[in-house]
N, C-alpha and C positions, 0 to 999 in steps of 0.2 A: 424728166423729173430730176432734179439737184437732188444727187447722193447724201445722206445723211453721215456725219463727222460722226462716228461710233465713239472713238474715243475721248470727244469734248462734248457732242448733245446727247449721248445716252454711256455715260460711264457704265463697264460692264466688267466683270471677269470671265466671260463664257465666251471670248475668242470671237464678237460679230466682226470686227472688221476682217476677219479671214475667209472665212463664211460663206461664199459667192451665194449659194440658194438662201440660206437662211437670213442673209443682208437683204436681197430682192423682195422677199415674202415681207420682213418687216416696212422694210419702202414703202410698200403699198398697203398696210395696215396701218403706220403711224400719223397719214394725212387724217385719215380716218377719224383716228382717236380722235386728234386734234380739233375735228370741227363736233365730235361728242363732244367735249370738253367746253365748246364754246356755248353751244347748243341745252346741253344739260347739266353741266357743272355749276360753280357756286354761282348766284347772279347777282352783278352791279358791281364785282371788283377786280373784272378783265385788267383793268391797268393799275392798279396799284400795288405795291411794294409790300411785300410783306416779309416777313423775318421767320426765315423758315429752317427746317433741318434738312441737311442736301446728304445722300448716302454715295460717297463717291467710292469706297470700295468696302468689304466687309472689314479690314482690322479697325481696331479700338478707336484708331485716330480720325479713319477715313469714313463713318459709317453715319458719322453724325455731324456735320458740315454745318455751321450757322451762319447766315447772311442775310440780304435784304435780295426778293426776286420777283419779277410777276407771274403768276400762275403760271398762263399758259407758256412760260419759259422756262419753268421747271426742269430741272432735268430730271426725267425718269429713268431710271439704271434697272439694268438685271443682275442681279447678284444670287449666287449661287453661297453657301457655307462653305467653309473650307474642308474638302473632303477628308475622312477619317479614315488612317490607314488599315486596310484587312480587313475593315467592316463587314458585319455578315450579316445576312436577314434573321431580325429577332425573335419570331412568333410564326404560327402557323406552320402547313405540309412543306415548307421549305426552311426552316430553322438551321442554322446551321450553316449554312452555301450562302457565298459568296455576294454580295448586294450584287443586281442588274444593274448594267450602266447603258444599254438599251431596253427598250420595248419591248416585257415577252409575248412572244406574237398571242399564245393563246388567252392570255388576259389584257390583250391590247383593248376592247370597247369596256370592259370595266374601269381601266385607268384612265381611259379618254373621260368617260364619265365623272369620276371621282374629280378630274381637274375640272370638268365644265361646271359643277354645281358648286366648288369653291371658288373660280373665276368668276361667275357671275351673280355672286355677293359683294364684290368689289364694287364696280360701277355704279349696284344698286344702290348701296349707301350712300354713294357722291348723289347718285340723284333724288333720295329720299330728303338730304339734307340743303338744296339745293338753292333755297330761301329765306336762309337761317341769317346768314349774313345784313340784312335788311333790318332785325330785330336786337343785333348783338349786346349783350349786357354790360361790354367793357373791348377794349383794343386788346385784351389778353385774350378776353375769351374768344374773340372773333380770329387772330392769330392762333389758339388753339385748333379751331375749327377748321381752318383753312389746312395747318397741317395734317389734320386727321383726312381732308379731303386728299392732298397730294400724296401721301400714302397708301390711301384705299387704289388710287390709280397708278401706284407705282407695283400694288402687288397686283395688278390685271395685268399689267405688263411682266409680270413674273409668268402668270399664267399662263397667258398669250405664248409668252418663250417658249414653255414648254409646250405646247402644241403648238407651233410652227416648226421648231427643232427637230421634235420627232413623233408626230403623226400625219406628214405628208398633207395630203389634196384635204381629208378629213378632219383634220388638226385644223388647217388655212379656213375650212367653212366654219367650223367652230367658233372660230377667234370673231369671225363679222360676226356673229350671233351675240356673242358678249355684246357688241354695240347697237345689234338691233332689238334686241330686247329693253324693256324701259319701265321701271319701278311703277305699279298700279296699273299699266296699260290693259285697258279690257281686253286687249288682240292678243299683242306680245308681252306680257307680263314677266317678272323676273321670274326663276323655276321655284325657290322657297317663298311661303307665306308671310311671314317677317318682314320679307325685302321687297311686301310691297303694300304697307304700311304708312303713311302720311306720317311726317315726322315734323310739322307744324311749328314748333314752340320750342323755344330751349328747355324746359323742363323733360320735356318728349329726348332732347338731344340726347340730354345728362344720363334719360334712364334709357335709350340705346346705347351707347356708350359702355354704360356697366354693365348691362345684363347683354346686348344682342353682340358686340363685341368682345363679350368672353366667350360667350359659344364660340366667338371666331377662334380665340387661342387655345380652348380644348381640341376643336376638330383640327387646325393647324398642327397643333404637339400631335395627333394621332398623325395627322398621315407626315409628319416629320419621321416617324420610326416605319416609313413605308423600305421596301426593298424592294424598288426603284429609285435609285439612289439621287435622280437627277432631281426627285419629286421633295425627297425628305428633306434633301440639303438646300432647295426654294424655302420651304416651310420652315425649316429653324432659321434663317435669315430673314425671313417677316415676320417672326415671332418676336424678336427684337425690338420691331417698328410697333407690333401690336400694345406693348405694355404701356405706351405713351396712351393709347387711346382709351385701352380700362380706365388709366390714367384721371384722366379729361373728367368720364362721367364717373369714378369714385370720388375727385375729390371736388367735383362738381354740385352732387348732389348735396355732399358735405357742408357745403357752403349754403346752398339752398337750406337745410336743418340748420344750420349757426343761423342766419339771419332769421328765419321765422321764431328761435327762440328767442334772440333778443326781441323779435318785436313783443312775444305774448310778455315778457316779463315786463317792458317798457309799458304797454297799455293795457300790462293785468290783465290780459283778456285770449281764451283759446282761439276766438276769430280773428286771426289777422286781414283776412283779404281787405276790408274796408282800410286797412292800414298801408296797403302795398304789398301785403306778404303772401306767403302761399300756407297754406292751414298745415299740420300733421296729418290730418285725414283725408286732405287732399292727395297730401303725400302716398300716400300708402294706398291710396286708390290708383295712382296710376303704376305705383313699383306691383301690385297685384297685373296689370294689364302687362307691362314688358317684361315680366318676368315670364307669366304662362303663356307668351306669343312664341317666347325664347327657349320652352322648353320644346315646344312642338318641332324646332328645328333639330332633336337628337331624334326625331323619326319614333316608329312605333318601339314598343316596349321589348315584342319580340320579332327579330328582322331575320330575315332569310339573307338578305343581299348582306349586312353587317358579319355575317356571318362567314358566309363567303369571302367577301373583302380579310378579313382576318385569315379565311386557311388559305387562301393565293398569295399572303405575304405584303399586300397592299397599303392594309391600315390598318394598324395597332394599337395599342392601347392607350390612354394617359402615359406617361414615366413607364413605360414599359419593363425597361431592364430593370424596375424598382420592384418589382413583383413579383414573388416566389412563389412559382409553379412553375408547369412544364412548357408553357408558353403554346399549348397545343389547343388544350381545352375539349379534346374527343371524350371525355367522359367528366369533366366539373361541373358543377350546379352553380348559380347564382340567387338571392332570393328579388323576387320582383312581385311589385306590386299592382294586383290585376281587379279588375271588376268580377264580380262571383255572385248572383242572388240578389243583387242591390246591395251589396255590401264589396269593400275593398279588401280584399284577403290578402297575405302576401305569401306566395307559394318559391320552392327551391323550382326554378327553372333551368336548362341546358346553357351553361354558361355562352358557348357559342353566339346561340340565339340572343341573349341578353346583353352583348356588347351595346348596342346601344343605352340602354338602361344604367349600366356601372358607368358609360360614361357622362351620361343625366345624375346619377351621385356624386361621381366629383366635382360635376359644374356647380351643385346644389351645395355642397359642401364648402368650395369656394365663395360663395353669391355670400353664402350664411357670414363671413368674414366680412364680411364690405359691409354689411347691415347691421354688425354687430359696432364695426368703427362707426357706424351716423348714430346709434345709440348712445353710444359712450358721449357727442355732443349732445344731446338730450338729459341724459343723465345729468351734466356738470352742468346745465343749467337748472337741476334741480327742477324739472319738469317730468310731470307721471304718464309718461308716454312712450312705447315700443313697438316700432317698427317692426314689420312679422313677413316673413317670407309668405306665402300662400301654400296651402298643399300642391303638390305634384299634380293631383288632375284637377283641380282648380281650372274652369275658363279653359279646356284643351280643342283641340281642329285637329290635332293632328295621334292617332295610336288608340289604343284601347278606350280611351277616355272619351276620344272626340265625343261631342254632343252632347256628355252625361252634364246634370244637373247635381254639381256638388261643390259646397260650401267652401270658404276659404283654410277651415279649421277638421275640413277634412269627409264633410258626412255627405251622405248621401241624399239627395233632397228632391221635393217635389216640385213642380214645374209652378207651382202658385207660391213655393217660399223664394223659389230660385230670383223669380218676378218684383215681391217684395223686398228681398236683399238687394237685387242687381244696385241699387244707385249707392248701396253704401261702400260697395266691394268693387265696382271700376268706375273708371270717370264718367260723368257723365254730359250733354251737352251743355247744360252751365257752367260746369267745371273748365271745358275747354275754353268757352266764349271768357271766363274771369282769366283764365290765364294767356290767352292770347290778348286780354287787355292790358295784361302789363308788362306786353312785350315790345317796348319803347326802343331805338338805339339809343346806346349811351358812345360817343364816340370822341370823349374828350381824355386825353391823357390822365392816366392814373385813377378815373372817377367809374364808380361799377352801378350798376341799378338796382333800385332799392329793394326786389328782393331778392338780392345775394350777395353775400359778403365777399368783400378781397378773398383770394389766397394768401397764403401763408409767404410767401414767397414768389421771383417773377421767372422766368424759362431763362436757361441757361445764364442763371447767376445774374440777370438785368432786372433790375430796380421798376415795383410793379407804376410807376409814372411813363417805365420806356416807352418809344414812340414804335409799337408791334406792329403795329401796320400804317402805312405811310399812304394816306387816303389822296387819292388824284385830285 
């Protein structure tokens, strides 16, 4: 097998051309990748040119590389944050001492864990989105998507690092598992429910993007404040890569609300679809769907294991150091909202236990932001319409909620109103069949499809005419 050039095909700061073991283990995992990649990544644009972001080391100048490349020539680097001097673990029975810069052995299968259910949301998304390319509504947006793909595979190769590096024979079976598992597969399914999801239609992308990709950058910021230091200083350096992706489906969606308003003002009329557009209410039917798929991924309300993760020092909080208390939490309360009698009560719970929950508030509190800016284009078209988050157990599979029958507005309901609501509160099979009909490619320079307006602006300061992808 030809040795792989560490320092021209996988830029790194983590020392692989020194490496003897840890160069060998990835040798025989990156062929691998490789034909995933062929196999399950974007499909129909193996040889074309696209204009991408290359991460060739973490400072300012090297993180964000622009060129033209094809996919599968990508370079995927491992980059680690630049470590912080005297760092000490911030939360939990170990507050205070010194960050791990190994393995502690007694909580080695819980942090093997914590990395295998964040490494294998990477791959899932590449293959969730795998079809999209076929349909693209402009060469920006498709260029958009494409970097979202080569990043989703460059932070599984972050992951991969860290279990090859340091979890031996265990770590190496892991890493194949990342690639044999396959988004919806009835056998080997990805491990969360989210990530295995049909992601059909650019509209489907836009509201991945914003909502299933933010969960990525709150659980990434928690375990960035892990104490494991190899772990946290991965995760603030994808956290980087992650803000492009919100990116994508915030002002994605944005776009999709600007074009539907100009059409209803252009033909006086709230039905756009006969016009090309996508309705309000369509809208807000499917932001109900990804948003309560999105929540099920912060886990039940109250966790045993989050809890744990927290007093082993593992995974923390949102902005951890931003929050005044004892960082311990053996005796604070949190309030969470639980089912009680057919009614939603919200009771003071062991804050411990509720880490998942506080971190389900700030995701909710964030989301509430981004819904509030597609508002604000609704408003200035002077149309009487608002876009509304859903309640928390709205539509839940996963924690206290699962299964319950209850309304988007909060209530408690019967399984005969649940039945008569369902079509106006998620999409439903017309909805999808009208939007996958006007998922046309548009693939002509500077020209976008008619329902969704330009951006404001093109990537890296190029003129939205630029030729983003340079089609074989």
């Amino acid at each position: 097998m030809t040795a792989i050039d560490y320092s021209e095909r996988i830029p790194n700061n983590v020392n692989l051309a020194e490496d003897r073991r840890l160069r060998r283990a990835l040798e025989q995992w990156q062929p691998r990748f490789l034909d995933w990649w062929h196999e399950r990544g974007p499909q129909g644009y193996l040889d074309a040119e696209v204009y991408l972001r290359t991460a060739i080391s973490v400072d300012a100048a090297g993180w964000a590389r622009f060129g033209y490349v094809r996919m599968p020539e990508y370079r995927w680097g491992v980059f680690l944050a630049q470590p912080q001097p005297d760092r000490a673990i911030g939360f939990g029975e170990h507050a205070g001492q010194p960050v791990w810069r190994e393995v502690p052995g007694e909580y080695r299968g819980a942090l093997r864990r914590l990395i295998v259910v964040q490494g294998d949301t990477e791959p899932a998304s590449v293959e969730q989105q795998c079809v999209l390319g076929r349909t693209c509504p402009s060469l920006y947006d498709l260029r958009n998507l494409f970097q979202v793909n080569v990043e989703e595979g460059r932070h599984l190769w972050a992951m991969v690092y860290l279990l090859h590096a340091y979890f031996g024979r265990d770590g190496r079976e892991e890493a194949e598992e990342l690639l044999g598992r396959h988004s919806g597969d009835s056998d080997k399914p990805r491990i969360l429910g989210a990530f295995n999801e049909a992601t059909p239609d650019w509209l489907s992308f836009f509201m991945f993007t914003f909502f299933t990709d933010r969960d990525g950058r709150f659980q990434l910021a928690s375990l960035a404040e892990s104490g494991f230091d190899p772990l946290a200083r991965t995760c603030r350096f994808m956290l980087t890569e992650e803000a492009h992706h919100m990116f994508v489906g915030d002002s994605g969606i944005a776009r999709v609300v600007q074009r539907t308003c100009e059409l209803m003002r252009e033909r006086d009329t709230d039905d756009v679809g006969p016009y090309g557009g996508l309705s309000l209410p369509l809208l807000q039917r499917y932001l109900n769907f990804h948003f309560s798929v999105s929540l099920d991924l912060f886990g039940s309300e109250l966790s045993t294991n989050a809890a744990n993760y927290y007093s082993m020092g593992l995974k923390g909080r949102f902005q951890e150091e931003r929050i005044e208390d004892d960082h311990r939490l053996d005796s604070a309360a949190y309030p969470v909202a639980l089912p009680e009698d057919g009614e939603i009560v919200v009771r003071e719970e062991p804050a411990l236990a509720a880490l998942n929950e506080r971190l389900r508030d700030d995701y909710i509190a964030d989301c509430a932001k981004g819904v509030e800016r597609w508002n604000r284009v609704i408003r200035s078209a002077n149309i009487d319409f608002e876009l509304r988050l859903p309640h928390r157990a709205f539509n839940r599979s996963v924690g206290r909620f699962a299964g319950m029958r209850i309304s988007p507005d909060g209530r408690v309901i019967s399984e005969d109103e649940w039945q008569r609501g369902i079509a106006q509160w998620l999409p439903t099979q017309a909805d999808r069949e009208m939007v996958a009909s006007l998922m046309q490619p548009v693939t002509e320079r500077g020209k976008f499809a008619a329902w969704i307006a330009p951006p404001a602006r093109g990537i890296n300061h190029q003129p939205l005419d630029f030729e983003y992808v340079r089609l074989a």
